[in-house]
C-alpha positions in Angstrom: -4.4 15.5 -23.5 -7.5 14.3 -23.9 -7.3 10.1 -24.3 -9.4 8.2 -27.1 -10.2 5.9 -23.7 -9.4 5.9 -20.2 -9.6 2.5 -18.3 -10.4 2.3 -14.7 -8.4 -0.9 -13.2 -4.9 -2.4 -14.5 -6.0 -5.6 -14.2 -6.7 -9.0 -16.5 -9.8 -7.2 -18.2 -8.1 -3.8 -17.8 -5.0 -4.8 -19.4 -6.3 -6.7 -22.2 -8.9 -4.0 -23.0 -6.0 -1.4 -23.0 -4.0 -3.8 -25.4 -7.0 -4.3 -27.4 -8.0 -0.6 -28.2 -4.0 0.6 -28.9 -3.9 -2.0 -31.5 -7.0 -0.5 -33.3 -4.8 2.9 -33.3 -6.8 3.8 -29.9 -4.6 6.6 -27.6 -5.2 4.8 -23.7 -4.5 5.9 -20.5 -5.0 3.2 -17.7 -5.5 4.3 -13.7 -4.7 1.7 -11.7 -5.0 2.7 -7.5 -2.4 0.2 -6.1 1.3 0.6 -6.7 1.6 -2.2 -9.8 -0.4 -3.4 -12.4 -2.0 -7.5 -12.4 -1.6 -7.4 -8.3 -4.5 -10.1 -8.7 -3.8 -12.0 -11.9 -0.3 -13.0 -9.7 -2.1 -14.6 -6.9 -3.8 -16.4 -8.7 -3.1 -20.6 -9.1 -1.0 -20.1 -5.9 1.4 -18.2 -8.2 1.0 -20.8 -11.3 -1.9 -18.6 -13.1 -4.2 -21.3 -14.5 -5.2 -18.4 -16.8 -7.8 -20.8 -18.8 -9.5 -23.8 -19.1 -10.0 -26.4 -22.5 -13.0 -27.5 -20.8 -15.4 -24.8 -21.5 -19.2 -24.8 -20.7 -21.9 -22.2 -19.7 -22.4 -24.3 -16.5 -18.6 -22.7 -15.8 -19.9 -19.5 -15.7 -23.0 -18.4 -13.0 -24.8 -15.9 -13.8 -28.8 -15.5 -14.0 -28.7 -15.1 -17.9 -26.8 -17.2 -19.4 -27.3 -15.8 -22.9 -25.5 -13.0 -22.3 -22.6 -15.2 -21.0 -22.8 -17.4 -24.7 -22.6 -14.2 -27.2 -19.9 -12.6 -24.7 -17.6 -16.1 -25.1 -18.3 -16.6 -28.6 -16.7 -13.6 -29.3 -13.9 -14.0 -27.5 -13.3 -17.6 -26.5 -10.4 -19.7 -24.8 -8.9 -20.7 -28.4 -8.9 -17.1 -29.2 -7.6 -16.6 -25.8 -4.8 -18.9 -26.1 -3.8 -17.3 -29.2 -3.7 -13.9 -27.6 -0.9 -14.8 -25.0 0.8 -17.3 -27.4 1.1 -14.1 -30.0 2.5 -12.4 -26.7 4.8 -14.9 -26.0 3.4 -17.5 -23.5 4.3 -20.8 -24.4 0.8 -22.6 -22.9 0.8 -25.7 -20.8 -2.2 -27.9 -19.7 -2.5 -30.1 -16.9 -6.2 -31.9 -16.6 -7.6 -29.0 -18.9 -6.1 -26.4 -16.7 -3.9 -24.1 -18.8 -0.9 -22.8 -17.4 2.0 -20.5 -18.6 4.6 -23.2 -19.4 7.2 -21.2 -17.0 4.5 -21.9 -14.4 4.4 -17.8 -12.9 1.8 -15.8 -12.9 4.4 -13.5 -13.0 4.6 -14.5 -16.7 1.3 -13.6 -17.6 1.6 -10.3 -16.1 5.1 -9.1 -17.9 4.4 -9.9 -21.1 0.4 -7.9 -20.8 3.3 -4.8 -19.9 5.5 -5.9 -22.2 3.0 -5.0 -25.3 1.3 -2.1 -23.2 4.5 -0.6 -23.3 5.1 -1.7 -26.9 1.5 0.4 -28.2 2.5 3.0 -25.7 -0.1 3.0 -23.4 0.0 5.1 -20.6 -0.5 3.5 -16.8 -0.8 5.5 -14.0 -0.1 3.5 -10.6 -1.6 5.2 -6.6 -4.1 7.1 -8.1 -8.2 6.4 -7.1 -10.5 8.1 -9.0 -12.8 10.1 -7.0 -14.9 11.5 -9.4 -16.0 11.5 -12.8 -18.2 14.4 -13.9 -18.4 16.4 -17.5 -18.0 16.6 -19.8 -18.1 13.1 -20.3 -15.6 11.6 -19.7 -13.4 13.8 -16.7 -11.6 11.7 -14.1 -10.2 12.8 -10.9 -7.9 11.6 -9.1 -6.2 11.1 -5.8 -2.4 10.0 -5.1 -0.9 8.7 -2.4 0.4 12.0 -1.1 -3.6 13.1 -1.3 -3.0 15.2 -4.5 -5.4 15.4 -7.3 -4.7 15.1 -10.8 -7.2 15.1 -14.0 -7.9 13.2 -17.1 -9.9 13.4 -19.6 -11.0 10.5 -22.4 -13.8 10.5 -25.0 -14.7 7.0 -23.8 -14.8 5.2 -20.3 -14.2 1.5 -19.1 -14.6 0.3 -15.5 -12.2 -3.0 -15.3 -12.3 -2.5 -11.3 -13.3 -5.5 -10.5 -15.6 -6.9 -7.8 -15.0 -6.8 -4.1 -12.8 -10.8 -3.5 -9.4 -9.7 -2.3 -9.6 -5.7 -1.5 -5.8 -5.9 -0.5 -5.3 -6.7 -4.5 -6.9 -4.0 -5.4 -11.1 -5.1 -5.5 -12.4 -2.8 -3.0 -15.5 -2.6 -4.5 -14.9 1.4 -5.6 -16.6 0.0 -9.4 -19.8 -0.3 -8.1 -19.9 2.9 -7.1 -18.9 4.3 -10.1 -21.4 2.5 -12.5 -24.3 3.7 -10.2 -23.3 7.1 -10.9 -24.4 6.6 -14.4 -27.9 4.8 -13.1 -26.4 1.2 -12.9 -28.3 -1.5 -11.1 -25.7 -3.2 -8.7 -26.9 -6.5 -7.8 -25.8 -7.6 -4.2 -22.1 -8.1 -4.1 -21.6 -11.2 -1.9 -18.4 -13.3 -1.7 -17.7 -16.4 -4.0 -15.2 -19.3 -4.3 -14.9 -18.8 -0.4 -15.0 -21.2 2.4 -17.7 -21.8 4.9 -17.9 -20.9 8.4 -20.0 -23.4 11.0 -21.5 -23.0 14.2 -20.8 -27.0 14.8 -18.5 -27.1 18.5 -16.8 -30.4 16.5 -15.5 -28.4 13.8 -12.1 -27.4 16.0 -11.6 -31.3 16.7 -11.6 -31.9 12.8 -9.5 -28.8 11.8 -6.9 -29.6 9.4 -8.7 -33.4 8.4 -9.1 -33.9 4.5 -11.3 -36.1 2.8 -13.1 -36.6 -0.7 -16.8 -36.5 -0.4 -19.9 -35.7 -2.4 -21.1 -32.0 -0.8 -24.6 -31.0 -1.1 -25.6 -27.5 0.0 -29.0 -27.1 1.4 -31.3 -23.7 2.6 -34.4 -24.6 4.1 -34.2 -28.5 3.2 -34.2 -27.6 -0.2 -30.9 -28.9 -2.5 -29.1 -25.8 -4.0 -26.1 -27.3 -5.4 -23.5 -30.0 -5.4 -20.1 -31.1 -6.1 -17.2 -33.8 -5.1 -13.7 -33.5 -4.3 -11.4 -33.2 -1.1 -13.1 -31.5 2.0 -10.7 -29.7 4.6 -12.6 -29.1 7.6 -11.1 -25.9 9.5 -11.6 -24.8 13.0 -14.2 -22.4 12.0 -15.8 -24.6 9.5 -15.1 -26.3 6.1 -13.2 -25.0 2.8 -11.4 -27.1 -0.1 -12.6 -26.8 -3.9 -16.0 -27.9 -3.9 -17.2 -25.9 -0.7 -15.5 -23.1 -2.4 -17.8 -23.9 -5.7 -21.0 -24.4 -4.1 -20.2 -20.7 -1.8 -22.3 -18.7 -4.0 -25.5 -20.0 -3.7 -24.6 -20.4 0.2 -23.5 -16.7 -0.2 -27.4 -16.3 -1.5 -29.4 -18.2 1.0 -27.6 -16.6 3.9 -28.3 -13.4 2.7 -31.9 -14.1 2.6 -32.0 -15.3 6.0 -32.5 -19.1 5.0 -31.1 -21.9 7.3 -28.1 -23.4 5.6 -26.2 -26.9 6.3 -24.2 -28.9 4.0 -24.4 -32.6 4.1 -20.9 -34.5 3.6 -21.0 -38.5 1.7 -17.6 -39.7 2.6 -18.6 -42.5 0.4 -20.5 -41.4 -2.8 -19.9 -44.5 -4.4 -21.4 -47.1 -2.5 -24.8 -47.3 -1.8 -26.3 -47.5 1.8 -26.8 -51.0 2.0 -23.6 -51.7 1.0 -21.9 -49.6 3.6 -24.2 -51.2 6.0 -22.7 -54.6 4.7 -19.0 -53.1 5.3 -19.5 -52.0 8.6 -21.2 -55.3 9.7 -18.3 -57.3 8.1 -15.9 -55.3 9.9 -17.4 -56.0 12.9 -18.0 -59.9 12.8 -15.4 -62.2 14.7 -14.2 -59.5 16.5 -12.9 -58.2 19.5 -12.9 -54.5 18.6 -14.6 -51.3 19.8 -16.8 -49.0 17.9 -13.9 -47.0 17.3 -11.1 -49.6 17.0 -13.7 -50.8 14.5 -13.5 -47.9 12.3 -9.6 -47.3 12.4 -8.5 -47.6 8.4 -11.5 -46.3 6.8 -11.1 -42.8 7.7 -9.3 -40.5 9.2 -9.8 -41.2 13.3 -10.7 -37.8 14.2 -13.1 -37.8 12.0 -14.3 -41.8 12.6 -14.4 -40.4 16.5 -16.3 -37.4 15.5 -19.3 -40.1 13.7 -19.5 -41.5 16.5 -20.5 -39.0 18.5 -22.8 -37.2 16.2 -24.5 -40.7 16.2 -25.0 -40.6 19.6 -23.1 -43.6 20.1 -20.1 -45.0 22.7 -16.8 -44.8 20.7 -15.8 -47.7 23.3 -18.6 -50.3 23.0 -18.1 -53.3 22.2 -21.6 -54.9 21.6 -22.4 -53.4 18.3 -26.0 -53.9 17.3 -27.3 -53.3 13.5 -28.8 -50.4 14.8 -26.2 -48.8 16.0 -24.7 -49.5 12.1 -27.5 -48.1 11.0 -26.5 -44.7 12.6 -23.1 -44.6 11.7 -24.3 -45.6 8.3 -26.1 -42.4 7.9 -23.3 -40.5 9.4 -21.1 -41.7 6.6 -23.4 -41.0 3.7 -25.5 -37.8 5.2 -23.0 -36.0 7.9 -24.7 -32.7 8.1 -22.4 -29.3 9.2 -24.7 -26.4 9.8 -23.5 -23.2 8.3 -24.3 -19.3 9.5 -21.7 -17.2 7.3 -19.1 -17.7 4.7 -15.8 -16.4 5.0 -14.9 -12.7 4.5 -14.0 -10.9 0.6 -11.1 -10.6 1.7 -10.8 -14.9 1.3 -12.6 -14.9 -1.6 -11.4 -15.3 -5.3 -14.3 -14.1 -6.8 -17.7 -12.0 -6.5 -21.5 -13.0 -6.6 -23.2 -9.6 -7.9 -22.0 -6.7 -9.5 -23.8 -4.5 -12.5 -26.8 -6.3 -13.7 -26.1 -8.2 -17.2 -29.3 -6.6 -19.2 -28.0 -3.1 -18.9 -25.0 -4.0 -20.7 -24.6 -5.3 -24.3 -22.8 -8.5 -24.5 -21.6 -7.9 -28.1 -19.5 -5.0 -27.2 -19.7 -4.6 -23.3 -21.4 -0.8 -23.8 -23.7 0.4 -20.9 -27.1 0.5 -22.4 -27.6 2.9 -20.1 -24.9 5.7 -20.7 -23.1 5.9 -24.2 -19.4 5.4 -24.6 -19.3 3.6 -21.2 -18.0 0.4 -20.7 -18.1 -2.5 -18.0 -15.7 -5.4 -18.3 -14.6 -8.4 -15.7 -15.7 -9.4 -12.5 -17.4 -5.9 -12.1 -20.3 -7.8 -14.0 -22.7 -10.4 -12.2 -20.7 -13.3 -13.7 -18.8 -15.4 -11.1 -16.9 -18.6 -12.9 -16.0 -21.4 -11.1 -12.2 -22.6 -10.2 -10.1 -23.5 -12.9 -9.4 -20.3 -14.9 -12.7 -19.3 -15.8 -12.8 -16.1 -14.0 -9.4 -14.7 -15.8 -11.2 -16.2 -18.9 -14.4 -14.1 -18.3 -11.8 -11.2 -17.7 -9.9 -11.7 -20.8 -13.2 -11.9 -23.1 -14.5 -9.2 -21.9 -12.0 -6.5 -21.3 -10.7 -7.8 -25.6 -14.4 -7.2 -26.5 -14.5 -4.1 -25.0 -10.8 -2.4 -25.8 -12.4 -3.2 -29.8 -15.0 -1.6 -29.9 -13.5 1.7 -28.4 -13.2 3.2 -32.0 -16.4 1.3 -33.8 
């Protein structure tokens, strides 16, 4: 049987491409290489699946052209999204814009994408990697678990692989190679949304300490990004939310041999001179140490940990204005040098993938081989956290699936 499409990847774009071309009266065969279908759309929101966000805005979505990332979402955006899984039966829930399945399972999300692929009959193959695709355009094959090899044929193609964040769900990274076989520029897949490894000795002394704080991510002293929220510093460096959204350009700089460090405010909303004034107040009429000082303003390992890194005597007990002065900047500016981020296999998204100009955003066609499609986080789009990666997924991989039989 030859298929109207064949879809590499049963996963959120995969899915909802393969929904999107059976309901235009498309015949669709879906290979998927791991044993189930949605392996990553379950891990996602620790479980919950924040499949979308009401907050949208290109700054969401990084990517160097953000054009093509505004006529891909205009086609396809979160209302239209929401109305997808509510026509499928997901009952939505938000919580601080982050939309959630009401039941609160990702496992919701996934059943009822299966659900209507088994209602428009389309065929999923589990344990099979494609190994080759040659012609006529398009033949697939395959190989199973047992190391057997089976063929398929379709008139078109869509990669819905992903990108390489989380290989034991299913990214490996195997998409890339496939789009380069039909002359695909693969920008550098590095990992995103990932935490950040430090060289720092006091890191181990802090692991496990959380704290909100304004981060600022720096290569070469110049500012590449920022973002606030809670910290969590980890004996091998420093993770929580907004590490994890300024990772890419971290990712970046590493990669191009720049000298990285991120510098912490513990309190972003008081100026220097007034913490200066706090500290000084703290410290008249009384008996106290440097560190004794300290104790209720933060976390001690961490107040211990200033002190040091100010190059001061945690036990003094003749505190100068100089010596608040340097715990002043250690409050506002506490710098954590970074050589590496975390490993794909931490990550929940990719920087990279197949450059955005050889693909057209109004249907997701290669605009380098005909009848070929690229969908999801196979693309050089990385979203931040909060649902805009599975919203990038579902755009894309509904875009694609209708144009299948244009």
């Amino acid at each position: 049987m030859k298929y109207d499409v064949i879809i590499v990847g049963a996963g959120a774009s995969g899915l909802t491409a393969g929904i999107s071309a059976a309901r235009k009266g498309a015949s669709v065969l879906i290979i998927e290489q791991k044993e189930k279908a949605g392996k990553k759309i379950l891990a996602t929101g620790n479980g919950k699946c924040n499949f979308t966000n009401k907050y949208q805005s290109l700054d969401c979505y990084r990517c160097d052209d953000s054009t093509f990332v505004s006529k891909v979402l205009s086609n396809f955006d979160m209302t239209k999204t929401l109305k997808f899984f509510e026509e499928l039966g997901i009952y939505p829930k938000e919580r601080m814009g982050y939309i959630y399945p009401n039941s609160e399972q990702a496992s919701s999300i996934v059943s009822v994408l299966l659900m209507e692929c088994d209602k428009l009959n389309i065929n999923i193959v589990y344990n099979e990697k494609v190994t080759k695709i040659s012609r006529p355009d398009f033949t697939l094959t395959t190989v199973n678990e047992d190391k057997e090899e089976n063929i398929y044929k379709g008139k078109k193609l869509i990669l819905a692989t992903g990108g390489k964040a989380s290989p034991n769900l299913g990214s490996d990274g195997s998409g890339y190679k496939l789009a380069e076989r039909f002359g695909h520029k693969i920008i550098k897949p590095l990992p995103a949304l990932v935490s950040l490894k430090s060289p720092d000795k006091f890191c181990k002394s802090i692991s496990g300490v959380r704290c909100p704080a304004k981060v600022m991510a720096y290569a070469d002293s110049k500012l590449l990004s920022y973002e606030e929220g809670e910290i969590i510093f980890t004996n091998y460096g420093i993770s929580g939310i907004p590490i994890m959204q300024v990772s890419r350009y971290v990712a970046k700089a590493l990669d191009t041999g720049k000298k990285v460090y991120i510098e912490l405010d513990f309190m972003p909303g008081k100026s220097e001179e007034e913490i200066f004034q706090i500290l000084k107040s703290r410290c008249k009429n009384s008996s106290k140490n440097l560190e004794q000082m300290l104790v209720g303003m933060f976390n001690h390992k961490l107040n211990y940990v200033m002190i040091k890194k100010g190059k001061l005597d945690p036990g003094q007990l003749i505190i100068k204005d100089k010596d608040l002065m340097r715990l002043k900047d250690e409050i506002k500016s506490f710098r954590i040098n970074i050589n590496d981020t975390n490993t794909f296999e931490f990550a929940q998204a990719t920087r990279g993938g197949v450059a955005t100009n050889e693909i057209n955003p109004m249907t997701m066609e290669s605009l380098l081989k005909d009848n070929l499609f690229i969908t999801g986080e196979l693309i050089d789009v990385d979203g931040t956290c909060g649902g805009y990666n599975l919203q990038w997924a579902w755009s894309t991989g509904y875009i694609a699936g209708n144009h299948i039989l244009v």
